[in-house]
PDBQT receptor file of N, H, CA, C and O in Angstrom, charges set to zero:
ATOM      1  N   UNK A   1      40.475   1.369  12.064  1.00  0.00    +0.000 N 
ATOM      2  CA  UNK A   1      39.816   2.200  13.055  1.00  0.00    +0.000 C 
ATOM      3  C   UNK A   1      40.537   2.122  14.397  1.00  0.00    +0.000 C 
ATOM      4  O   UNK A   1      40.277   2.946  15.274  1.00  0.00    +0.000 OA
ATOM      5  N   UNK A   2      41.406   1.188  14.577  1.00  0.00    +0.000 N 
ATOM      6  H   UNK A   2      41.617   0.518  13.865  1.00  0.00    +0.000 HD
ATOM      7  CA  UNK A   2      41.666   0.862  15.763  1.00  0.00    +0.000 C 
ATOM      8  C   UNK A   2      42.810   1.686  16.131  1.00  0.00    +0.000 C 
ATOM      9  O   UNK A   2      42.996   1.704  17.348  1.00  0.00    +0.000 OA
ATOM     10  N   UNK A   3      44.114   2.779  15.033  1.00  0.00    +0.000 N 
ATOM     11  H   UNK A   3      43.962   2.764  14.045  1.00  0.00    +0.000 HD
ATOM     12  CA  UNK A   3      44.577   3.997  15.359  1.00  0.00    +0.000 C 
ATOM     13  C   UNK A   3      43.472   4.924  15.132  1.00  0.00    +0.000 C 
ATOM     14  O   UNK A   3      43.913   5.931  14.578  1.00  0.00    +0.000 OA
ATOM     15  N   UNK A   4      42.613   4.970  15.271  1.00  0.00    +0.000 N 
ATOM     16  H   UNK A   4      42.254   4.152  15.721  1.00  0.00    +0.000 HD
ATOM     17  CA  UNK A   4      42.011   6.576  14.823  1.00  0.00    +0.000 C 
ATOM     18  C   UNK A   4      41.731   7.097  16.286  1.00  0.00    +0.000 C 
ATOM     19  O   UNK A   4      41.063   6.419  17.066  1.00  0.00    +0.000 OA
ATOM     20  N   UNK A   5      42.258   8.315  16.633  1.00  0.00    +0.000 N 
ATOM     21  H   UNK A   5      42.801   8.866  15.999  1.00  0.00    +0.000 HD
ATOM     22  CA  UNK A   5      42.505   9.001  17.397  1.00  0.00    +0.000 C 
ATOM     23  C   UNK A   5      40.785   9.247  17.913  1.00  0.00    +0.000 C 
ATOM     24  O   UNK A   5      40.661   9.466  19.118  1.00  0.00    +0.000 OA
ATOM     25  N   UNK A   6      39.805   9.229  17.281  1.00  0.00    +0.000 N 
ATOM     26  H   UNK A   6      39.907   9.051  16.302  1.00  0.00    +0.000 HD
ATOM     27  CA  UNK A   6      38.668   9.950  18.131  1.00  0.00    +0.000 C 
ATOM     28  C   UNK A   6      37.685   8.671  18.391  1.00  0.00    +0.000 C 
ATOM     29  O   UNK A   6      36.527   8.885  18.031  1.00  0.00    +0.000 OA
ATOM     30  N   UNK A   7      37.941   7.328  18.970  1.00  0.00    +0.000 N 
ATOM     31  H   UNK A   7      38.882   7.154  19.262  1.00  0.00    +0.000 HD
ATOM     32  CA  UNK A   7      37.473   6.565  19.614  1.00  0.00    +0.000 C 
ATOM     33  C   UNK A   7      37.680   6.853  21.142  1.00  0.00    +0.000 C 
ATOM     34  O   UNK A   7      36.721   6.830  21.914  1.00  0.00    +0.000 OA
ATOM     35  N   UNK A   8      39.398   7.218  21.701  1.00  0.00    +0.000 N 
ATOM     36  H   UNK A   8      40.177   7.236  21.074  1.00  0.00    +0.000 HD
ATOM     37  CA  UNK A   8      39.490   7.547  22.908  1.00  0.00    +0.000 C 
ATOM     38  C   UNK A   8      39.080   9.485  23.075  1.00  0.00    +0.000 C 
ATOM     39  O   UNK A   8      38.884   9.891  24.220  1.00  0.00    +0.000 OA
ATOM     40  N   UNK A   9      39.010  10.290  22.145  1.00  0.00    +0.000 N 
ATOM     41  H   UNK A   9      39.169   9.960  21.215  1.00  0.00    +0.000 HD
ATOM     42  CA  UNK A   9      37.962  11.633  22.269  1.00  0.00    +0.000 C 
ATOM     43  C   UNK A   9      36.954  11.203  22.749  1.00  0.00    +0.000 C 
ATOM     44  O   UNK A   9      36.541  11.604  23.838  1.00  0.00    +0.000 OA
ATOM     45  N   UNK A  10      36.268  10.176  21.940  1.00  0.00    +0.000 N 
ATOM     46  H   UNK A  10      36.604   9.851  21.056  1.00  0.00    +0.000 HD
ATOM     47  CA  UNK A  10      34.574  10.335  22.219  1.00  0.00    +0.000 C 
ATOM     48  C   UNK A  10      33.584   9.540  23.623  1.00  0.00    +0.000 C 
ATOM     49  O   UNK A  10      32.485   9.575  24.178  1.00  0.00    +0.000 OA
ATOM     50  N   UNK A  11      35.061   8.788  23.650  1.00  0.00    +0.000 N 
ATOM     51  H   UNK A  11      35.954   8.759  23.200  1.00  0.00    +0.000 HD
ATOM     52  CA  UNK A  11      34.788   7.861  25.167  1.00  0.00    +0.000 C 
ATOM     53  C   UNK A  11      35.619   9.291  26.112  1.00  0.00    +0.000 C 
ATOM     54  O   UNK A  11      35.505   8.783  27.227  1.00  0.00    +0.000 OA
ATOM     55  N   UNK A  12      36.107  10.225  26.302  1.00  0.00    +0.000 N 
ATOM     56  H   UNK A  12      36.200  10.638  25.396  1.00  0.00    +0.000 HD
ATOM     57  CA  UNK A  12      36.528  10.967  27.363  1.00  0.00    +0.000 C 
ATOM     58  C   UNK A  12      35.468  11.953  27.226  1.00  0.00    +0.000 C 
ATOM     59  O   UNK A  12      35.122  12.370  28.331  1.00  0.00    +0.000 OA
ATOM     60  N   UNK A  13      34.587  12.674  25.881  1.00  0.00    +0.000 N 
ATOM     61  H   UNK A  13      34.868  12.336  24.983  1.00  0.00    +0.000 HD
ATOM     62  CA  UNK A  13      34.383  12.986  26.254  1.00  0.00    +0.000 C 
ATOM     63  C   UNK A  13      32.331  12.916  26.680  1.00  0.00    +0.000 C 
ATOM     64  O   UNK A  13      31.642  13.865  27.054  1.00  0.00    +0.000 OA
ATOM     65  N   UNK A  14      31.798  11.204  26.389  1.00  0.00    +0.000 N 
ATOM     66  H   UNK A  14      32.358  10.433  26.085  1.00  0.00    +0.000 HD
ATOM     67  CA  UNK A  14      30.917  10.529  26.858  1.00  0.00    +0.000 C 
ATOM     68  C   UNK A  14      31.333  10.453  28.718  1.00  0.00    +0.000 C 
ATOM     69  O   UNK A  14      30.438  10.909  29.429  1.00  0.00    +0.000 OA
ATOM     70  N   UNK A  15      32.362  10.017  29.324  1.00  0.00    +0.000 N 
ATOM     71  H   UNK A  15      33.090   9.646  28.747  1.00  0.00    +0.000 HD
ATOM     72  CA  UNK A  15      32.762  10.074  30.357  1.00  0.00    +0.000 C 
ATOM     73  C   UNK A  15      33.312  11.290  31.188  1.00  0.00    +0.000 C 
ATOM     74  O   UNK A  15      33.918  11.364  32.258  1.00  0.00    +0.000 OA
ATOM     75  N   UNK A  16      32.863  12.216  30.274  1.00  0.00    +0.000 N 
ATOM     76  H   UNK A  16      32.371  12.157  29.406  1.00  0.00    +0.000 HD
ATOM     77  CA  UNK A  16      33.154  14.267  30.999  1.00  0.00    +0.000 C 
ATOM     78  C   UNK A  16      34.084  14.420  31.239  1.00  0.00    +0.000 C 
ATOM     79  O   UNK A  16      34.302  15.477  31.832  1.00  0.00    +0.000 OA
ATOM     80  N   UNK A  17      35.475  13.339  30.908  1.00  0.00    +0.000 N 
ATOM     81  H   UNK A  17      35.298  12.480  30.427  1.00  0.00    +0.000 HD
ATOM     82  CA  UNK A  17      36.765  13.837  30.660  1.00  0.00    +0.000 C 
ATOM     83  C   UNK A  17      37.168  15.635  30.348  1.00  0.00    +0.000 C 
ATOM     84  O   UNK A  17      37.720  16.537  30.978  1.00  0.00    +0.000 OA
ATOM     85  N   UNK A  18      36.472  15.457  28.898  1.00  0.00    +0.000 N 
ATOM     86  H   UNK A  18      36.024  14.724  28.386  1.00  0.00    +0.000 HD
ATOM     87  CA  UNK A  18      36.609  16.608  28.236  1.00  0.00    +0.000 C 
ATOM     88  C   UNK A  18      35.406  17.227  28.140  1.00  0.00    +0.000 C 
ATOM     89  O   UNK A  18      34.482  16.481  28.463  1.00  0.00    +0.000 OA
ATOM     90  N   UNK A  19      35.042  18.444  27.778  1.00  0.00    +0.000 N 
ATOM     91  H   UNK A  19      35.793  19.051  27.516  1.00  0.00    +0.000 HD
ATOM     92  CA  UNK A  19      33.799  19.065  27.786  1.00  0.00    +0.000 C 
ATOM     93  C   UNK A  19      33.178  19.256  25.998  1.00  0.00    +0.000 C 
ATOM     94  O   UNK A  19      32.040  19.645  25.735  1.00  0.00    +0.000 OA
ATOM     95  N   UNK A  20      33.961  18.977  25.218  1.00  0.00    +0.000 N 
ATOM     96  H   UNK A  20      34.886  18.661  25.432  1.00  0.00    +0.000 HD
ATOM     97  CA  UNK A  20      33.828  19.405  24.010  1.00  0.00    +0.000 C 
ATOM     98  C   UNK A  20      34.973  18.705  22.646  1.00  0.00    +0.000 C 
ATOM     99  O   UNK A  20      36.139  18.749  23.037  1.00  0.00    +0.000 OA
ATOM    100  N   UNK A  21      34.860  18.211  21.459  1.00  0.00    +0.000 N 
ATOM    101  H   UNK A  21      33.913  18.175  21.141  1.00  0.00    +0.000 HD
ATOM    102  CA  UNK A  21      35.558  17.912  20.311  1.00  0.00    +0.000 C 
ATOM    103  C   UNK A  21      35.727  19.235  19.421  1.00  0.00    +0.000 C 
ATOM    104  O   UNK A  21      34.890  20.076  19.748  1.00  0.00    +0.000 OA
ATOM    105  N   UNK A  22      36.270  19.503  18.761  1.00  0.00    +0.000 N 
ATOM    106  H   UNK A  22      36.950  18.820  18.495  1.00  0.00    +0.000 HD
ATOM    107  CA  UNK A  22      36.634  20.314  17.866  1.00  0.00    +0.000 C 
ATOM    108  C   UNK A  22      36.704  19.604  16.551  1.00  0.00    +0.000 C 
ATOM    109  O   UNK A  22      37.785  19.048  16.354  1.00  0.00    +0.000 OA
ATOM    110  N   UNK A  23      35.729  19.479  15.522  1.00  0.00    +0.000 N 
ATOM    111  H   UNK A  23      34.852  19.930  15.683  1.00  0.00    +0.000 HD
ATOM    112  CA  UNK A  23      35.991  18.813  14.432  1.00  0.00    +0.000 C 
ATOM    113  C   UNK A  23      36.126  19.624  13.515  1.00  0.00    +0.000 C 
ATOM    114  O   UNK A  23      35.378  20.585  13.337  1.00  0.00    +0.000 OA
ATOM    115  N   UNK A  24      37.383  19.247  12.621  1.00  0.00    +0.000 N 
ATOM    116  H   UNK A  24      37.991  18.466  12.766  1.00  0.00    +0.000 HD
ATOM    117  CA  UNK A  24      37.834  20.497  11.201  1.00  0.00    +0.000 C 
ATOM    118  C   UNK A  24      37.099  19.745  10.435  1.00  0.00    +0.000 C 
ATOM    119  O   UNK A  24      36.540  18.757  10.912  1.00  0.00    +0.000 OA
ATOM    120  N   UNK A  25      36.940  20.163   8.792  1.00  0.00    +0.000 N 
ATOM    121  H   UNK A  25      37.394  20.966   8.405  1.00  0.00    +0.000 HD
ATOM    122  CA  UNK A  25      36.436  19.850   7.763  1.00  0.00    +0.000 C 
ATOM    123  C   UNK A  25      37.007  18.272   7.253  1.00  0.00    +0.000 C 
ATOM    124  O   UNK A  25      36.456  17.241   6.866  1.00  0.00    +0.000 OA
ATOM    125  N   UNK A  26      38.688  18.797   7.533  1.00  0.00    +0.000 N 
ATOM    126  H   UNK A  26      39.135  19.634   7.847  1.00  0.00    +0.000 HD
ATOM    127  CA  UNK A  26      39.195  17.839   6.786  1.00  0.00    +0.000 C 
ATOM    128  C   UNK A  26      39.185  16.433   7.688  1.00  0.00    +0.000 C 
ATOM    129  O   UNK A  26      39.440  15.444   7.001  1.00  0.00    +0.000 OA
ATOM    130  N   UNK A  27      38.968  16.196   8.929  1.00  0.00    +0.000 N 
ATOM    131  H   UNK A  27      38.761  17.000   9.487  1.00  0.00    +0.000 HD
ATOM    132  CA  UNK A  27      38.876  15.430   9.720  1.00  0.00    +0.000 C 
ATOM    133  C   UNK A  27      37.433  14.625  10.021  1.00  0.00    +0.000 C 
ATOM    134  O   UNK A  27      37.255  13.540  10.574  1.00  0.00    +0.000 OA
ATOM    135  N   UNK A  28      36.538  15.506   9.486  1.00  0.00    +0.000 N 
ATOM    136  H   UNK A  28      36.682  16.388   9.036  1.00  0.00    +0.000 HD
ATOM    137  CA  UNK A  28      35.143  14.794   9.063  1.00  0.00    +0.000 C 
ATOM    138  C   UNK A  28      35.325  13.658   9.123  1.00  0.00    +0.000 C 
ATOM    139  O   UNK A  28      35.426  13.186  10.255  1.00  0.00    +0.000 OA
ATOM    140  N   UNK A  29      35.435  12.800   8.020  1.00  0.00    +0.000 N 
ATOM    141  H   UNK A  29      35.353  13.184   7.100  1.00  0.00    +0.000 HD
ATOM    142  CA  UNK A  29      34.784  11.344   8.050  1.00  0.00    +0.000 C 
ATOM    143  C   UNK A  29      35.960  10.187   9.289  1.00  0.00    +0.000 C 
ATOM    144  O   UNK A  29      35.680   9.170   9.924  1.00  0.00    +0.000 OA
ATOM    145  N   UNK A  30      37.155  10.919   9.174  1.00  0.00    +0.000 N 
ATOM    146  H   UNK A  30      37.382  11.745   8.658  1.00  0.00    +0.000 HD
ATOM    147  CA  UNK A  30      37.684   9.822   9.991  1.00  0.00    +0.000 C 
ATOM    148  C   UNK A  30      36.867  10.100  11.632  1.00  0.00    +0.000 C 
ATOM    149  O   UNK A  30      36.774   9.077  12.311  1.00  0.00    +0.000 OA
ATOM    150  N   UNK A  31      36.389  11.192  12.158  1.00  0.00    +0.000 N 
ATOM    151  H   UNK A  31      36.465  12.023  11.607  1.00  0.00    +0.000 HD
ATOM    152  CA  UNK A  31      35.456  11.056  12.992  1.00  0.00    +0.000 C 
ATOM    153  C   UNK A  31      34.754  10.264  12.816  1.00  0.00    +0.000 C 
ATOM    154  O   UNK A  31      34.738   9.166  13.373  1.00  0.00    +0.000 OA
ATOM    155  N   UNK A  32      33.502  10.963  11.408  1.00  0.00    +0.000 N 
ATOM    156  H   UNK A  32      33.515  11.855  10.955  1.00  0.00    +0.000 HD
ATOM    157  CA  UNK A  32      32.480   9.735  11.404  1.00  0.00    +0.000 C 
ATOM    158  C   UNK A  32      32.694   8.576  11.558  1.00  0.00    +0.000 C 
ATOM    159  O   UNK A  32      31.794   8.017  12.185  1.00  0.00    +0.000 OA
ATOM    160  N   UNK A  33      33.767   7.745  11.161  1.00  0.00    +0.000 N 
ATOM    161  H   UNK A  33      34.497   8.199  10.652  1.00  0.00    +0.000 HD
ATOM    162  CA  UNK A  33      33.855   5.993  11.070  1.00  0.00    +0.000 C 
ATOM    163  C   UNK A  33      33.995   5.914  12.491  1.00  0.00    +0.000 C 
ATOM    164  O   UNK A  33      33.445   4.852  12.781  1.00  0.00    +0.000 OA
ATOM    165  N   UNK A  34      34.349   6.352  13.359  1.00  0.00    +0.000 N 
ATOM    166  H   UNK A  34      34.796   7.215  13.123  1.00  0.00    +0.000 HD
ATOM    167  CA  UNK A  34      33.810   6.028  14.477  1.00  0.00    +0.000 C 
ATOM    168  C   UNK A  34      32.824   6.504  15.095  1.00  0.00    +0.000 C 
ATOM    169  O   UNK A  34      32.598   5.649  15.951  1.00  0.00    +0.000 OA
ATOM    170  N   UNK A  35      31.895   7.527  15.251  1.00  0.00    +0.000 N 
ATOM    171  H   UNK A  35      32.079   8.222  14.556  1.00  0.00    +0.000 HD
ATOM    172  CA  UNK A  35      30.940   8.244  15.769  1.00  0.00    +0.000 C 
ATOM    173  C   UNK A  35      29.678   7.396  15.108  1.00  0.00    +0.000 C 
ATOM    174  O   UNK A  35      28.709   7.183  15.836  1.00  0.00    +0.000 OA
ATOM    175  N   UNK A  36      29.665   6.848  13.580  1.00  0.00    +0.000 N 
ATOM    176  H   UNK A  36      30.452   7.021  12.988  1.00  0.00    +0.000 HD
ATOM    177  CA  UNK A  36      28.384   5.787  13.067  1.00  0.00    +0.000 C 
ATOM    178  C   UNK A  36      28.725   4.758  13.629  1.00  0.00    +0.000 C 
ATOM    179  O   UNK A  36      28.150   3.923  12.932  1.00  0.00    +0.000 OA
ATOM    180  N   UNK A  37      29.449   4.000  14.682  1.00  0.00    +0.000 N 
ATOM    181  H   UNK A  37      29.917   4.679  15.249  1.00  0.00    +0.000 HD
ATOM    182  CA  UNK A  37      29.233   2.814  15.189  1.00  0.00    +0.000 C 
ATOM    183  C   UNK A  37      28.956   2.269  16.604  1.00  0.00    +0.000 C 
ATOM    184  O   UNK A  37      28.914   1.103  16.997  1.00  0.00    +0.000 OA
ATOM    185  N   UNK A  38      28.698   3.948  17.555  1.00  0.00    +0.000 N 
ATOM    186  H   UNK A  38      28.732   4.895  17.236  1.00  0.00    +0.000 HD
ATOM    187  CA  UNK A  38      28.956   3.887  18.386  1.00  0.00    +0.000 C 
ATOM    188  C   UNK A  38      27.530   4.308  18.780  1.00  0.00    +0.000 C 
ATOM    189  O   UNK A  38      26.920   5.326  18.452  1.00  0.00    +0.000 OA
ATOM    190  N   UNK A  39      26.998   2.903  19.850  1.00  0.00    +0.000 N 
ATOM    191  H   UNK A  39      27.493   2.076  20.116  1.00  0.00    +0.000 HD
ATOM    192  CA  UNK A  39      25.087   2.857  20.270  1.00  0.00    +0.000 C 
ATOM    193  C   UNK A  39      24.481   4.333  20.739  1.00  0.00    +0.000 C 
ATOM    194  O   UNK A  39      23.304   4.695  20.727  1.00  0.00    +0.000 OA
ATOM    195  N   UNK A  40      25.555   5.001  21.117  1.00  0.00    +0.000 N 
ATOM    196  H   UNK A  40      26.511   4.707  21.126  1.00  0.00    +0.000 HD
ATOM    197  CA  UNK A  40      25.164   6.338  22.042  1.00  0.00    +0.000 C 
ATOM    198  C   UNK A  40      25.119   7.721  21.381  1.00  0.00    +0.000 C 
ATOM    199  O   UNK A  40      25.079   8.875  21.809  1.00  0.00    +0.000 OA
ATOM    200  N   UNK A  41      25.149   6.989  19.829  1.00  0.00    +0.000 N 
ATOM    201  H   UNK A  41      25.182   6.052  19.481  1.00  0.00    +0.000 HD
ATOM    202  CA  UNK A  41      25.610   8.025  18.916  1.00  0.00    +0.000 C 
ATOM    203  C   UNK A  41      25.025   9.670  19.050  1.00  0.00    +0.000 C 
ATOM    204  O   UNK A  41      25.563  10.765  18.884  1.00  0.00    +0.000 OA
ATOM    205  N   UNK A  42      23.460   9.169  19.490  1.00  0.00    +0.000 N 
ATOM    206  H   UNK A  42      23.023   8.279  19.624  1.00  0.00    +0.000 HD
ATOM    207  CA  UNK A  42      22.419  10.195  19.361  1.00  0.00    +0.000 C 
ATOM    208  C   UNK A  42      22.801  11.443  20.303  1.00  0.00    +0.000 C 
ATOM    209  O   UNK A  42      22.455  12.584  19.996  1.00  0.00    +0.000 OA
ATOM    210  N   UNK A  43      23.651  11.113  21.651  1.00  0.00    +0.000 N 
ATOM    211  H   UNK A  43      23.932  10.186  21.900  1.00  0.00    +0.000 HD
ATOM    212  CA  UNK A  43      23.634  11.691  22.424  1.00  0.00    +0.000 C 
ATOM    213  C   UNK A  43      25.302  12.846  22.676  1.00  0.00    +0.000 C 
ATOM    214  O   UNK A  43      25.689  13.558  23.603  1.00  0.00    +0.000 OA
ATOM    215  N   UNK A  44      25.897  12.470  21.223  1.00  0.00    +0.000 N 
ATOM    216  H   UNK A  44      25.582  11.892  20.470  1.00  0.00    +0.000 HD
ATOM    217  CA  UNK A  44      26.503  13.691  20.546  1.00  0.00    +0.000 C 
ATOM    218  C   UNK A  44      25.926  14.478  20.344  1.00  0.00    +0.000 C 
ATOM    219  O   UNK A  44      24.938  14.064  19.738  1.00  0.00    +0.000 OA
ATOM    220  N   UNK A  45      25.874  15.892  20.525  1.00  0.00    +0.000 N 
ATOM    221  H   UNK A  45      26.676  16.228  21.018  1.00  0.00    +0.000 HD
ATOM    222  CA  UNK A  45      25.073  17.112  19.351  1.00  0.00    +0.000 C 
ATOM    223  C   UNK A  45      26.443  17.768  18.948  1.00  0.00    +0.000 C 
ATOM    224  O   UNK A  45      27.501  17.713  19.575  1.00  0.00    +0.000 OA
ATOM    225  N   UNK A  46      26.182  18.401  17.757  1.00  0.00    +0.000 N 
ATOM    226  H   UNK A  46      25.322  18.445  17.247  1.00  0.00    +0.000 HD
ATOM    227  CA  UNK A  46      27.226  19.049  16.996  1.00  0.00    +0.000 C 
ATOM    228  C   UNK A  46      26.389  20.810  16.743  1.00  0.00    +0.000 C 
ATOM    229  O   UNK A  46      25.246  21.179  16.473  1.00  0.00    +0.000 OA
ATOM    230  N   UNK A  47      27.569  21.431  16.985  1.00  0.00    +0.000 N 
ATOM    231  H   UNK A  47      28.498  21.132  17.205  1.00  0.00    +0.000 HD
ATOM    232  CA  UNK A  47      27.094  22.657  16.601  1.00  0.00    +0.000 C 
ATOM    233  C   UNK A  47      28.124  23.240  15.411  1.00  0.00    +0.000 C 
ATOM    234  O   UNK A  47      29.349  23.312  15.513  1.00  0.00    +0.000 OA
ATOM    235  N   UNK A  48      27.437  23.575  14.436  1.00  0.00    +0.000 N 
ATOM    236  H   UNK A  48      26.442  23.517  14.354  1.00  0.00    +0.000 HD
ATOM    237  CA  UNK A  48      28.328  23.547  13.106  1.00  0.00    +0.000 C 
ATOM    238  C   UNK A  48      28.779  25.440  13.707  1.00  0.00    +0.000 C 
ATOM    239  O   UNK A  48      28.171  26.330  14.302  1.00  0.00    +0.000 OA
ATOM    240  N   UNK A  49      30.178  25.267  13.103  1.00  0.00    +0.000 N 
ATOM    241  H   UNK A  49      30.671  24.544  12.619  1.00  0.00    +0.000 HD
ATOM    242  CA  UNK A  49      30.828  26.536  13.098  1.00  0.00    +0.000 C 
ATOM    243  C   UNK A  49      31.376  27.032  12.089  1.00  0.00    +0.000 C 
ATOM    244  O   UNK A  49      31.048  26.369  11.105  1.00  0.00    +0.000 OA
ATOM    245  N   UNK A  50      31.978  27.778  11.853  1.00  0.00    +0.000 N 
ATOM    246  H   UNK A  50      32.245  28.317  12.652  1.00  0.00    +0.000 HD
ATOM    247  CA  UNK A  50      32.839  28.745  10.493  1.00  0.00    +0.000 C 
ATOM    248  C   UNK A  50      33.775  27.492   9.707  1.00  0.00    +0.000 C 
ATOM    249  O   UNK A  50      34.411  26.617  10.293  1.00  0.00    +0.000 OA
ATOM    250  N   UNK A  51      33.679  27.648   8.482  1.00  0.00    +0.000 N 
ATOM    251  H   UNK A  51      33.162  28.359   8.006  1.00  0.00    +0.000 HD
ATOM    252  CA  UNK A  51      34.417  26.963   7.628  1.00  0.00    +0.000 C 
ATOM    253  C   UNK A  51      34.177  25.278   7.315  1.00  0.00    +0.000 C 
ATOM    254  O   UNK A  51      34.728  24.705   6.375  1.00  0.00    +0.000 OA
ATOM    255  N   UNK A  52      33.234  24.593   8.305  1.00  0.00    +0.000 N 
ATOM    256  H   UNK A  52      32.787  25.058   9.069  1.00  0.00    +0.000 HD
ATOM    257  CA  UNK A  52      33.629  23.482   7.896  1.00  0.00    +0.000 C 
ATOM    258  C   UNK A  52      33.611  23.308   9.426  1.00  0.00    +0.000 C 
ATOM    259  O   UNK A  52      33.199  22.149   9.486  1.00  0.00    +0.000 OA
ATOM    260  N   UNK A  53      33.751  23.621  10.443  1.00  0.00    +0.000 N 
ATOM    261  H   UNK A  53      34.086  24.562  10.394  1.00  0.00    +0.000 HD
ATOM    262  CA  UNK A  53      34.130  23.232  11.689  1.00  0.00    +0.000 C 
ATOM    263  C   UNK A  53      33.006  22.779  12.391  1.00  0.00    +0.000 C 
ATOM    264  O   UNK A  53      31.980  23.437  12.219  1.00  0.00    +0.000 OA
ATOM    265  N   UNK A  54      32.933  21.461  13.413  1.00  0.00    +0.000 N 
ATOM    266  H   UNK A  54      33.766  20.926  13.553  1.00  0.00    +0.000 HD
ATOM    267  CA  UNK A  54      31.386  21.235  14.268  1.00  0.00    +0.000 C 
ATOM    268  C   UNK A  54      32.245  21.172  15.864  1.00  0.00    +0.000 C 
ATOM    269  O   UNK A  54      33.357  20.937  16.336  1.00  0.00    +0.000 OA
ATOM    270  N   UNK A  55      31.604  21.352  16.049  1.00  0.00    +0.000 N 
ATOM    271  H   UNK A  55      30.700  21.543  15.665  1.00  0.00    +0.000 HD
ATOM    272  CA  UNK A  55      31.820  21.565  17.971  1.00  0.00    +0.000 C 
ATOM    273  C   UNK A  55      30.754  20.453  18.607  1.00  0.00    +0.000 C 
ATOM    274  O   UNK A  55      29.555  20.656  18.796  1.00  0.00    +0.000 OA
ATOM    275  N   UNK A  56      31.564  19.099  18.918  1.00  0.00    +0.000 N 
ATOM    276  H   UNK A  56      32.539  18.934  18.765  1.00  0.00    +0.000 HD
ATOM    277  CA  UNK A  56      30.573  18.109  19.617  1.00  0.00    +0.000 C 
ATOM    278  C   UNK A  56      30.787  18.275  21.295  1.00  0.00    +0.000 C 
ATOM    279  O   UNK A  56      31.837  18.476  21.905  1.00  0.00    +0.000 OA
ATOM    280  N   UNK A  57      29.616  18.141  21.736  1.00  0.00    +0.000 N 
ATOM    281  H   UNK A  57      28.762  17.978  21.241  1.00  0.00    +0.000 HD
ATOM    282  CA  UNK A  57      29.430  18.081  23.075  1.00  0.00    +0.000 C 
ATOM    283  C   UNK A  57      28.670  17.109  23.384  1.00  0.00    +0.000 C 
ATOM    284  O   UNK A  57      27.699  17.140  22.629  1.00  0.00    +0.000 OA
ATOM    285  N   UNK A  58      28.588  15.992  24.331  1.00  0.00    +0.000 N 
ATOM    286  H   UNK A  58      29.377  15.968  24.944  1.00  0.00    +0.000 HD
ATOM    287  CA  UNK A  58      28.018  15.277  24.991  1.00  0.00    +0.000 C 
ATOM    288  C   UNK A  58      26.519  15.570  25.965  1.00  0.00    +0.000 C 
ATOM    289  O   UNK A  58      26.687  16.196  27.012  1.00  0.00    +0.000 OA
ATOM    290  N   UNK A  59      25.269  15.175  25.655  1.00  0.00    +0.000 N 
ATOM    291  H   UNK A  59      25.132  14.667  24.805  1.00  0.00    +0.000 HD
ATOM    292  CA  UNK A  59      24.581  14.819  25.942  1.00  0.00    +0.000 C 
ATOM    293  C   UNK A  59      23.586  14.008  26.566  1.00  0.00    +0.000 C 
ATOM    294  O   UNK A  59      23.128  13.125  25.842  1.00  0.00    +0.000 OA
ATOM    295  N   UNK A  60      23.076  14.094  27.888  1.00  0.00    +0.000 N 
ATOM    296  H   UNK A  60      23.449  14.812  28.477  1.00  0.00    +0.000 HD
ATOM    297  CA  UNK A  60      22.496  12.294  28.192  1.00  0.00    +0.000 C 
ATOM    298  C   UNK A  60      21.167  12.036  27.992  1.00  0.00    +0.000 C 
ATOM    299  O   UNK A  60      20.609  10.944  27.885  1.00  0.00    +0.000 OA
ATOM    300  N   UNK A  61      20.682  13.214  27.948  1.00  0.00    +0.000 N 
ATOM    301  H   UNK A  61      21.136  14.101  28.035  1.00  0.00    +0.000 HD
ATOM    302  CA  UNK A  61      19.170  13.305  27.653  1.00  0.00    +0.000 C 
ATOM    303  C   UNK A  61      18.821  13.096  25.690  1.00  0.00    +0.000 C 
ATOM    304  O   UNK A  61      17.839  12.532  25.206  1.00  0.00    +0.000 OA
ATOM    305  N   UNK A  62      19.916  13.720  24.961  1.00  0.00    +0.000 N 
ATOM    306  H   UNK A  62      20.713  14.178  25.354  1.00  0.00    +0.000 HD
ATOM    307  CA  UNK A  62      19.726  13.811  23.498  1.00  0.00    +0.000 C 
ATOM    308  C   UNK A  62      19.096  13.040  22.919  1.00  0.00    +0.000 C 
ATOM    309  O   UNK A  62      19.347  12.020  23.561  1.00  0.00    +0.000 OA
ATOM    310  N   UNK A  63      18.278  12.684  21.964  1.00  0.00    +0.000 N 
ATOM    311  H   UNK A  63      18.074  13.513  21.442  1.00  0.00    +0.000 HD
ATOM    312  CA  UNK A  63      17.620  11.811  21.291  1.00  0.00    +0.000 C 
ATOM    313  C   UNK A  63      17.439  12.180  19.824  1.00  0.00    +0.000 C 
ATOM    314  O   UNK A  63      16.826  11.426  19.069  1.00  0.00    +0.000 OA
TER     315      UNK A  63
């Protein structure tokens, strides 16, 4: 886990670095293994798109 590219995504974009993730199908779970370990998990929302694709955005209120 410690190369997987969307530990520093999800901390930029928890910290409003970025405004948004782009997740493909095929990139699914190596997201997940980091997104299931992380306390703030809830406050991802995903909006599922065409093909397989989710669009995460950061949340502070989410539950």
């Amino acid at each position: 886990m410690e190369n997987n590219p969307y530990v520093d995504l999800l901390d930029k974009l928890q910290n409003g670095e970025i405004e948004e993730i782009v997740i493909e199908r095929d990139d699914f779970f190596l997201f997940r293994e980091v997104w299931i370990n992380r306390e703030d998990r809830t406050s991802f929302v995903g909006e599922a798109g065409l093909n397989g694709k989710i669009i995460y955005r950061y949340e502070m209120d989410a539950k």
